[in-house]
KOLPAMI-743581 format. One record per residue (C-alpha): x, y, z; residue in three letters; residue number from 1. Coordinates in nm, 2 decimals. Layout:
BEGIN
<node c1="X" c2="Y" c3="Z" residuo="ALA" num="NUM"/>
...
% end
This chain:
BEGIN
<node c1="-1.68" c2="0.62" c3="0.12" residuo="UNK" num="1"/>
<node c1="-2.05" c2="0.67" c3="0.17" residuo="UNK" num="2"/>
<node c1="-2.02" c2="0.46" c3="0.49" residuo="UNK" num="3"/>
<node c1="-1.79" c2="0.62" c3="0.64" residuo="UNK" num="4"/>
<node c1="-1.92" c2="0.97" c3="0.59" residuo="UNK" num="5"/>
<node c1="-2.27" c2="0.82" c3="0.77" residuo="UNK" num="6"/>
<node c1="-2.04" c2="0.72" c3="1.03" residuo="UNK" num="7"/>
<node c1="-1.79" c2="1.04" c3="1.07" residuo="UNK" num="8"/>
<node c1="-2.16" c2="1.26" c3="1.05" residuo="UNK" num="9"/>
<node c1="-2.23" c2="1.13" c3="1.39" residuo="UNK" num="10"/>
<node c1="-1.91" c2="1.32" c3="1.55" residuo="UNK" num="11"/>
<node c1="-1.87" c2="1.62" c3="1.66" residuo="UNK" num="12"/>
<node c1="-1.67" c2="1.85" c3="1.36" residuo="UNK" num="13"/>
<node c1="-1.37" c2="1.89" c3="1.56" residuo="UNK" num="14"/>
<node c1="-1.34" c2="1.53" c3="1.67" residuo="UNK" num="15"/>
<node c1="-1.39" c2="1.42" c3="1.31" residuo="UNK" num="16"/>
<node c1="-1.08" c2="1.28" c3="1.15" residuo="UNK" num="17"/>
<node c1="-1.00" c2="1.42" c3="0.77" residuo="UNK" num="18"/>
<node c1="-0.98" c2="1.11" c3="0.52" residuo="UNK" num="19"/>
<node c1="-0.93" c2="1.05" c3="0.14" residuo="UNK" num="20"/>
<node c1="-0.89" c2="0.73" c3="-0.10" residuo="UNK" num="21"/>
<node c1="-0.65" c2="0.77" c3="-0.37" residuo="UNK" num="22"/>
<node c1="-0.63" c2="0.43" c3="-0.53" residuo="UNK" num="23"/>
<node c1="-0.58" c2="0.17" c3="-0.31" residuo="UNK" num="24"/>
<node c1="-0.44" c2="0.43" c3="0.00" residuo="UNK" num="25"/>
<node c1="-0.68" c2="0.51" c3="0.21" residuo="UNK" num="26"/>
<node c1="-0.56" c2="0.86" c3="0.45" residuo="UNK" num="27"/>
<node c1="-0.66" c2="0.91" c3="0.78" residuo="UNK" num="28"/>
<node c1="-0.53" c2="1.19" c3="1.03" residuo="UNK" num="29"/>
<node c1="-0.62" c2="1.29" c3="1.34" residuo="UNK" num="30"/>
<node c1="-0.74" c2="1.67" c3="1.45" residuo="UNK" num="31"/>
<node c1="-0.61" c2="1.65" c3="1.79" residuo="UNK" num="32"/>
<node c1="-0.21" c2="1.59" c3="1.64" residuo="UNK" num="33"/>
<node c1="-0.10" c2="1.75" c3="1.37" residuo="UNK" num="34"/>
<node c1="0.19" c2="1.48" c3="1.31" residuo="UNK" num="35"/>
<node c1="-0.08" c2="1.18" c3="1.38" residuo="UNK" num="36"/>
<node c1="-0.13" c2="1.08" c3="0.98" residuo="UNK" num="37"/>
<node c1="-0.24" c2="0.71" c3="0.94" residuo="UNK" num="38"/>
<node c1="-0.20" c2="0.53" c3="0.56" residuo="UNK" num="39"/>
<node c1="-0.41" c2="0.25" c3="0.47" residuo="UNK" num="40"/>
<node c1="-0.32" c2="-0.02" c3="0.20" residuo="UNK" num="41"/>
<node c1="-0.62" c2="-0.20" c3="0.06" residuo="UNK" num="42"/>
<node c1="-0.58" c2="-0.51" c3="-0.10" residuo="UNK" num="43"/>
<node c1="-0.85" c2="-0.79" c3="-0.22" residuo="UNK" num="44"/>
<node c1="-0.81" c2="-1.12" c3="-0.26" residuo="UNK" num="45"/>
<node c1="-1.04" c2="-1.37" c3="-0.51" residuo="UNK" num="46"/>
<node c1="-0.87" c2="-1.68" c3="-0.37" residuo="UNK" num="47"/>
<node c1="-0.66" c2="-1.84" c3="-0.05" residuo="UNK" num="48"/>
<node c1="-0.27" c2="-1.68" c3="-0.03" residuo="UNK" num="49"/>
<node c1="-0.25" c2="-2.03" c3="0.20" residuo="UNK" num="50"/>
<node c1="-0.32" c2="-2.16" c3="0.53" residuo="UNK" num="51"/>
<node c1="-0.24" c2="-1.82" c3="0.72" residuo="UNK" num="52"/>
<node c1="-0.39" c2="-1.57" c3="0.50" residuo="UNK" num="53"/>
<node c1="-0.74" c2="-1.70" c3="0.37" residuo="UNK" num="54"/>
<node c1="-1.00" c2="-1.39" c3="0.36" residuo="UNK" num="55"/>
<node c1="-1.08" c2="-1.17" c3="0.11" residuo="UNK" num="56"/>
<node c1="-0.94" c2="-0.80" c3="0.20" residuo="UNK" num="57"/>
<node c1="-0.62" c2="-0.72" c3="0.37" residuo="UNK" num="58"/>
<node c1="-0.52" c2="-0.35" c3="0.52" residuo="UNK" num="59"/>
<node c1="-0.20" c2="-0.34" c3="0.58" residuo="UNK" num="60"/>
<node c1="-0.11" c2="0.01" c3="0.77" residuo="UNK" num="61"/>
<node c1="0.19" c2="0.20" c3="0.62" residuo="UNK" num="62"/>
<node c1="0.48" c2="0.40" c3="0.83" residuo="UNK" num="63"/>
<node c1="0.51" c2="0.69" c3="0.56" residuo="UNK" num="64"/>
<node c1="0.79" c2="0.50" c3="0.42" residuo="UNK" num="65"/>
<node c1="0.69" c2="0.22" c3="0.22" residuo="UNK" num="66"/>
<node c1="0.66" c2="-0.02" c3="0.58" residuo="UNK" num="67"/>
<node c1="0.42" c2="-0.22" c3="0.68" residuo="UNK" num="68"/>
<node c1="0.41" c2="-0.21" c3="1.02" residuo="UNK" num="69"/>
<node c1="0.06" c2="-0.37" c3="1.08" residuo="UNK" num="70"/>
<node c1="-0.19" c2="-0.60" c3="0.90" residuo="UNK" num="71"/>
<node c1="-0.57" c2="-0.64" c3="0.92" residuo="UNK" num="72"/>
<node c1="-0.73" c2="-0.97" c3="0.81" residuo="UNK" num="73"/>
<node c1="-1.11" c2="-0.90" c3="0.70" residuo="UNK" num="74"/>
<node c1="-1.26" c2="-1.24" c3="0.60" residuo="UNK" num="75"/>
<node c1="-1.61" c2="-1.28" c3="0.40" residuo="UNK" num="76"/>
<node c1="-1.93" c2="-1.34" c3="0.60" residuo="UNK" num="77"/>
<node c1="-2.14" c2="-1.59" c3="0.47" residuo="UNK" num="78"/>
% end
């Protein structure tokens, strides 16, 4: 969370999106749409799922009703 409020300090307040992490659900909205709402599912991984999914942390982003309807592959840097 500290990194992103370093990055969010360099907006403008108004063009600042609101965000909270509650467990592994990371919220995002938007302040230009009140209906905009983004949900974040964080998951890490200590070893290879297989061939397709070898990283160590996957966002998957939520429709509001238990969806996934986009995934985000972040693989270690060594």
């Amino acid at each position: 969370m500290k990194e992103l409020k370093e990055i969010f300090s360099n907006l403008t307040s108004n063009r600042t999106p609101n965000y909270s992490l509650d467990g592994q659900v990371l919220t995002i909205d938007n302040k230009d749409s009140n209906s905009y709402i983004e949900l974040w599912d964080v998951n890490l991984f200590a070893i290879d799922i297989d061939d397709d999914i070898k990283g160590d942390f996957i966002m998957s982003l939520g429709d509001g009703e238990g969806n996934a309807i986009y995934y985000r592959l972040l693989g270690r840097v060594h």
